[in-house]
C-alpha positions in Angstrom: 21.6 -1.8 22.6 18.6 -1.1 20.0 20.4 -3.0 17.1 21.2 -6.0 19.9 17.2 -5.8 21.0 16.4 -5.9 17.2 18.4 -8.8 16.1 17.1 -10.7 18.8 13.7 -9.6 17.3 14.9 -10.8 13.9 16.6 -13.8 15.7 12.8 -15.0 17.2 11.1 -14.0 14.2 12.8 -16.8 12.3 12.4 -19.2 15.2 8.7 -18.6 14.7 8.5 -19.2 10.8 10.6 -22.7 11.2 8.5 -23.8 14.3 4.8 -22.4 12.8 6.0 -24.1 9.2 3.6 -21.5 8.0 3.9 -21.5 4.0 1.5 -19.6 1.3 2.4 -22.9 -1.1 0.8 -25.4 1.5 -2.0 -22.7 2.3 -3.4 -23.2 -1.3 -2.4 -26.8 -0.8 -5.0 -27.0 2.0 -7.5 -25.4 0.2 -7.5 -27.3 -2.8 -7.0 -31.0 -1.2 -9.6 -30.0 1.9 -11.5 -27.0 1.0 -10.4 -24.9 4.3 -7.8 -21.9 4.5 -6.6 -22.0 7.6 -3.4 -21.4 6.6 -3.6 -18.6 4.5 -6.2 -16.9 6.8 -3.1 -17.1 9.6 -1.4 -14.7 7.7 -3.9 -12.6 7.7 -3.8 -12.5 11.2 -0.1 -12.0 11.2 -0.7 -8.8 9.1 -3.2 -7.5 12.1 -0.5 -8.0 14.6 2.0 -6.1 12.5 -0.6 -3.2 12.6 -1.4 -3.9 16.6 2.4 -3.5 17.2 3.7 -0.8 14.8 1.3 1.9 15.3 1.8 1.9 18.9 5.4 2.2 18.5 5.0 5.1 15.8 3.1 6.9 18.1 6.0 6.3 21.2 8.8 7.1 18.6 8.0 10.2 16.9 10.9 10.3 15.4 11.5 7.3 14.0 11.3 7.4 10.0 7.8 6.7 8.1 7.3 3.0 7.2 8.0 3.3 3.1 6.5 4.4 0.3 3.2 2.7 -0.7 3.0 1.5 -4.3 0.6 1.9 -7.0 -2.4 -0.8 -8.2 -0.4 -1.8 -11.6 -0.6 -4.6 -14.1 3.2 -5.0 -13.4 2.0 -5.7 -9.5 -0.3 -8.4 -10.7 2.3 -10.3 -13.2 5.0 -9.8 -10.6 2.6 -11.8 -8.3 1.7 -14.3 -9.9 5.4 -15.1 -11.7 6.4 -15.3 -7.8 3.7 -17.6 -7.1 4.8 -20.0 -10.1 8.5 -20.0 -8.7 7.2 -20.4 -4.9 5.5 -23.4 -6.2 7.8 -25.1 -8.8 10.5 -24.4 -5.8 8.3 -26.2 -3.2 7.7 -23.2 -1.0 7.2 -19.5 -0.5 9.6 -16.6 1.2 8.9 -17.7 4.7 9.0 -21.3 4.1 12.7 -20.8 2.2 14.0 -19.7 5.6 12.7 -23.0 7.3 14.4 -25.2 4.5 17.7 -23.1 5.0 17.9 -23.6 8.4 17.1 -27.4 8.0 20.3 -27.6 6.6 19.0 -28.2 2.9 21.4 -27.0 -0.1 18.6 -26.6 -2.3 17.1 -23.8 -0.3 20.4 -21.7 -1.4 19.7 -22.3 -4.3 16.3 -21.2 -4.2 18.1 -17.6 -2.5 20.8 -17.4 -5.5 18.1 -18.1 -8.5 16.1 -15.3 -6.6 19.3 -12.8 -6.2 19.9 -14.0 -10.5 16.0 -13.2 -11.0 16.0 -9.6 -9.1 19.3 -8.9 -11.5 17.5 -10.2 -14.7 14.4 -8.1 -14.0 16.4 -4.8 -12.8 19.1 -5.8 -16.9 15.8 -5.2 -18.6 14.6 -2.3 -16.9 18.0 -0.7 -17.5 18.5 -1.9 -21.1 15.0 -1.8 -22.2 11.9 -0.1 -22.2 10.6 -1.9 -18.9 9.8 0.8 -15.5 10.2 0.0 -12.8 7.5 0.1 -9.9 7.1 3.6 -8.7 6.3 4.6 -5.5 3.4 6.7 -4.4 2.5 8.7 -0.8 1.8 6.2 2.0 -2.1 5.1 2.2 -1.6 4.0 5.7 -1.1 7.1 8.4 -0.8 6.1 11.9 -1.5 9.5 13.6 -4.8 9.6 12.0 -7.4 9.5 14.8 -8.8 7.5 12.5 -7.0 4.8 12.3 -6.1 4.9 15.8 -9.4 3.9 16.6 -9.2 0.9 14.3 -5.9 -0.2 15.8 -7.5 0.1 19.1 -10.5 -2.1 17.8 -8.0 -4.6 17.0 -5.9 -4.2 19.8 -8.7 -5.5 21.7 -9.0 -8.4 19.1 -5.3 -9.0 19.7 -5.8 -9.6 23.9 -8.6 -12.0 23.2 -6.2 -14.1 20.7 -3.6 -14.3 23.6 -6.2 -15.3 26.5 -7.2 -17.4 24.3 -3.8 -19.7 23.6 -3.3 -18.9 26.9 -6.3 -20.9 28.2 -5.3 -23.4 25.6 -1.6 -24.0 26.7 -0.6 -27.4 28.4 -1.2 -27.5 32.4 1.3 -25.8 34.3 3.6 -25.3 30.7 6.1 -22.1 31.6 6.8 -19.4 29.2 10.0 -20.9 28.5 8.3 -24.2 28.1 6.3 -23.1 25.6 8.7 -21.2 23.5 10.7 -24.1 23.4 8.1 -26.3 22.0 8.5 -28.2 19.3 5.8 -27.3 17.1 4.0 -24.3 17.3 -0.2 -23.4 16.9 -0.5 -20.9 13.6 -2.1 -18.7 15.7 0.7 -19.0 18.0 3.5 -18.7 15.3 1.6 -16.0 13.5 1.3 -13.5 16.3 5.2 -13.6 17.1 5.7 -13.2 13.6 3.8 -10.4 13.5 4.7 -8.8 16.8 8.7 -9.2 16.2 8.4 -7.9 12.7 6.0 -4.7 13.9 8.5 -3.8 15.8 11.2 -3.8 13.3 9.3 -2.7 10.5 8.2 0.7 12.7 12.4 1.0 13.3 13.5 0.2 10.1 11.0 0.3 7.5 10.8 -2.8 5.1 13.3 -5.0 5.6 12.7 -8.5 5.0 14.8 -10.1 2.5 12.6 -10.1 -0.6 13.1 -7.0 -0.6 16.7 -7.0 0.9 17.6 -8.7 -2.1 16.3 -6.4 -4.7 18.0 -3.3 -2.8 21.1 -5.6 -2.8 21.1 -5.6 -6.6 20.1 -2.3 -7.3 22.6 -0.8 -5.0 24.7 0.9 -7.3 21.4 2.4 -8.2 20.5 3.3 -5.1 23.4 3.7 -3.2 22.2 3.7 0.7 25.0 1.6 2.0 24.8 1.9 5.1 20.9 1.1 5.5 21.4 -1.9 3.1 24.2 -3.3 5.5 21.7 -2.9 8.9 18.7 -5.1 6.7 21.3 -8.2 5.8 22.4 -7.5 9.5 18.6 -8.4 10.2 18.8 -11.4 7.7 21.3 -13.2 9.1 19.9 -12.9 11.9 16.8 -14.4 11.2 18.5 -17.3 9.5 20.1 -17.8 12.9 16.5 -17.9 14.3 15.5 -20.8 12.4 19.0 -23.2 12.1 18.9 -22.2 16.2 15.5 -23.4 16.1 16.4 -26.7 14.1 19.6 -27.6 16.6 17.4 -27.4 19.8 14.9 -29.9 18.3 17.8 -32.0 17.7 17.0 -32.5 13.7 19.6 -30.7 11.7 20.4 -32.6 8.8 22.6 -31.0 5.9 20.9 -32.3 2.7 24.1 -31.4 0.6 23.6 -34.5 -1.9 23.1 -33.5 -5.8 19.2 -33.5 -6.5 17.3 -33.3 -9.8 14.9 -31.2 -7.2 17.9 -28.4 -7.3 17.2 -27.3 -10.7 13.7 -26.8 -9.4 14.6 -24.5 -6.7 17.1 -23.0 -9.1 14.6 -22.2 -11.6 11.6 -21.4 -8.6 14.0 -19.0 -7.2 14.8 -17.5 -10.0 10.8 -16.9 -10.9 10.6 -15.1 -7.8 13.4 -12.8 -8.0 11.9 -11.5 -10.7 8.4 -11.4 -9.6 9.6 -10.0 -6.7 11.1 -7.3 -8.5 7.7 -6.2 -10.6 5.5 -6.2 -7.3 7.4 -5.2 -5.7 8.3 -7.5 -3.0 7.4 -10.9 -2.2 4.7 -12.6 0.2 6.3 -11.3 3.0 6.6 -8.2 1.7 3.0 -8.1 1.0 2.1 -9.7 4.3 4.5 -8.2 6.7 4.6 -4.9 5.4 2.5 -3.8 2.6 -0.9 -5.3 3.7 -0.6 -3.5 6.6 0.3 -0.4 5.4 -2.7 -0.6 2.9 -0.8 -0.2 0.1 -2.9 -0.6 -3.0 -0.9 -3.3 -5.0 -0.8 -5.6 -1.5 -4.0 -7.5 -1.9 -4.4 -7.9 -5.4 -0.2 -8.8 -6.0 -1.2 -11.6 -2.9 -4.3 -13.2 -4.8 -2.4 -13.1 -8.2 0.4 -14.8 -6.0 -2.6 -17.3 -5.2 -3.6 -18.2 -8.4 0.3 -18.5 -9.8 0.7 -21.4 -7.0 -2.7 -22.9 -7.7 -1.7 -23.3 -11.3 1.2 -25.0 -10.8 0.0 -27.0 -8.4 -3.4 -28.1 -10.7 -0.3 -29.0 -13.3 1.4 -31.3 -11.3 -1.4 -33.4 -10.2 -2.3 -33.7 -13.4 1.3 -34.3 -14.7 2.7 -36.0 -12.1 -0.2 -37.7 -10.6 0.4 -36.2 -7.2 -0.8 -33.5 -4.8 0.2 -32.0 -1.7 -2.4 -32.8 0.9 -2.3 -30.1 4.0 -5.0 -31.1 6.6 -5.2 -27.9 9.3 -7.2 -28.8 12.4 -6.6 -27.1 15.9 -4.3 -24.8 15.0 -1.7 -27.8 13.7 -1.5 -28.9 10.2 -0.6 -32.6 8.7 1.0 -32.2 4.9 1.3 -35.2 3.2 2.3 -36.1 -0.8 -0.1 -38.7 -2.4 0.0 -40.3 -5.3 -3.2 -40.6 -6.9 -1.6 -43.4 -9.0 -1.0 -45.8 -6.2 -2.5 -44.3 -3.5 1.4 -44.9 -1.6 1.0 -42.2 1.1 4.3 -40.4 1.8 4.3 -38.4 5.3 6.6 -35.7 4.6 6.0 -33.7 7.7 3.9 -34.2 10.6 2.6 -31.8 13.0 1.1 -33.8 15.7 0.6 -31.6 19.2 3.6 -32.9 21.5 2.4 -32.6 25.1 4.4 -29.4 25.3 3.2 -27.6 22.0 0.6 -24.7 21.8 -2.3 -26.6 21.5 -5.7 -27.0 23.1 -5.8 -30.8 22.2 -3.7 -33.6 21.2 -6.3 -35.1 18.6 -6.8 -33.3 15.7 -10.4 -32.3 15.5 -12.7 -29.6 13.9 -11.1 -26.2 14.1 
């Protein structure tokens, strides 16, 4: 019953990210082409509601295992995070958004998934054949039975019930529950706070799980040798790959983008960036966002802005090169990303988040947030 409750956890969680299309590569896109960070403050929320959600259940389940080692501040931590922000960018999107384009149906987003198994084996070869360490772990930072940090989970507990009145108030007139799950487009609040509460959840069961790091425990295995655990976090995978191609066949827009693409050996190439990145942090932005941040660890923050300023670069680059940005307007809660050419000024919509009648939103007119 517990594993059946928890992959349906997993299972919403990745109806969430494809719905929310919350990405750390079009966060720095927003604030670069508008100066606003709506999008990357939303994971910041997200990281709150992980802390809201797992403490309580820490308390409740005494016996459930502590949440993972924390790691140290390192200079490895920073070039891991910024080599994973170069390969989030050249591969047109970060951990969370690699799940959306999976479930799409788009071929290139395996790629992205092998070059980041290929980069987690590369960087594990050279710690074993060279003179490279790998990350070690220190005591957790984060206690949750300090009274303490009950207090401040309390604080923003109460934080947490003024974010739901708020959508609340903001929902459509008479929308149900299931309407509004069902919705085809979902407020980054909105998205952000299931994320957050589904993966509290797990993460006080199970510890860190998400698939950054599944796939550097997959490789170092033979290393590590905790079958059995391994086997319950790709269980949780799946699962949340399930969320999000279940998400894509009720809005009626799977398409499988199986043909060849010079864009593959981008992803290819990203993928393998961040597999190795990954591997130095350790872990990658949801790592950092869903687990480490929250657990105060002291590489979290500083990895995350190095994982900033890799994606920033890159993107700087290819406007220059290329003579083309990625333009993410956030407004309401609902974000419009567009790629324009600065050459011809040809606008090309790639995605466009307008408020359907049924979505989380307060308004249907993008205004000031």
């Amino acid at each position: 019953m517990a594993l059946a409750v928890s992959l349906l956890l997993a299972a919403l969680l990745g109806f969430a990210i494809h719905r929310g299309s919350v990405c750390m590569v079009r966060g720095v896109a927003e604030v670069l082409s508008t100066g606003r960070a709506y999008m990357l403050l939303s994971f910041g929320k997200a990281a709150i509601w992980v802390l809201i959600v797992t403490t309580p259940v820490l308390w409740l389940t005494p016996a459930t295992p502590p949440l993972g080692d924390s790691w140290a501040f390192s200079g490895y931590a920073l070039a891991g995070g910024f080599l994973f922000g170069i390969g989030a960018a050249v591969s047109r999107g970060c951990a969370f958004s690699t799940l959306g384009r999976l479930g799409n149906g788009e071929v290139g987003a395996v790629l992205t998934l092998g070059g980041f198994a290929a980069g987690a084996w590369s960087y594990l070869s050279a710690v074993t054949w060279s003179s490279l360490s790998r990350p070690e772990p220190i005591a957790a930072a984060y206690d949750p039975l300090d009274p303490v940090a009950g207090a401040f989970v309390v604080a923003l507990a109460a934080w947490g019930v003024w974010e739901i009145a708020r959508l609340w108030r903001g929902r459509p007139a008479g929308a149900s529950w299931i309407g509004l799950v069902l919705a085809r487009s979902y407020r980054l609040s909105a998205a952000v706070a299931l994320i957050g509460m589904a993966n509290g959840i797990l993460y006080a069961l199970y510890g860190p799980w998400t698939y950054t790091r599944i796939f550097d425990a997959t490789v170092m295995s033979p290393i590590d040798g905790d079958a059995g655990r391994l086997t319950l976090h790709l269980s949780l995978f799946v699962a949340v790959v399930a969320g999000a191609v279940a998400s894509v066949w009720q809005k009626g827009t799977f398409r499988l983008n199986w043909r060849p693409s010079r864009l593959w050996i981008q992803d290819f190439t990203g993928g393998l960036l961040m597999g190795a990145g990954a591997g130095m942090t350790p872990g990658g932005n949801d790592v950092l966002v869903l687990h480490s941040i929250p657990q105060l660890s002291a590489h979290a923050l500083p990895a995350y802005l190095a994982m900033t300023a890799g994606i920033t670069m890159v993107l700087i680059v290819m406007r220059a090169i290329r003579g083309e940005y990625l333009q993410v307007d956030c407004r309401h809660d609902i974000c419009i990303t567009r790629w324009i050419s600065t050459s011809t000024q040809r606008h090309e919509t790639l995605i466009r988040r307008d408020p359907p009648p049924d979505s989380w939103s307060a308004s249907s007119t993008p205004s000031a947030q």
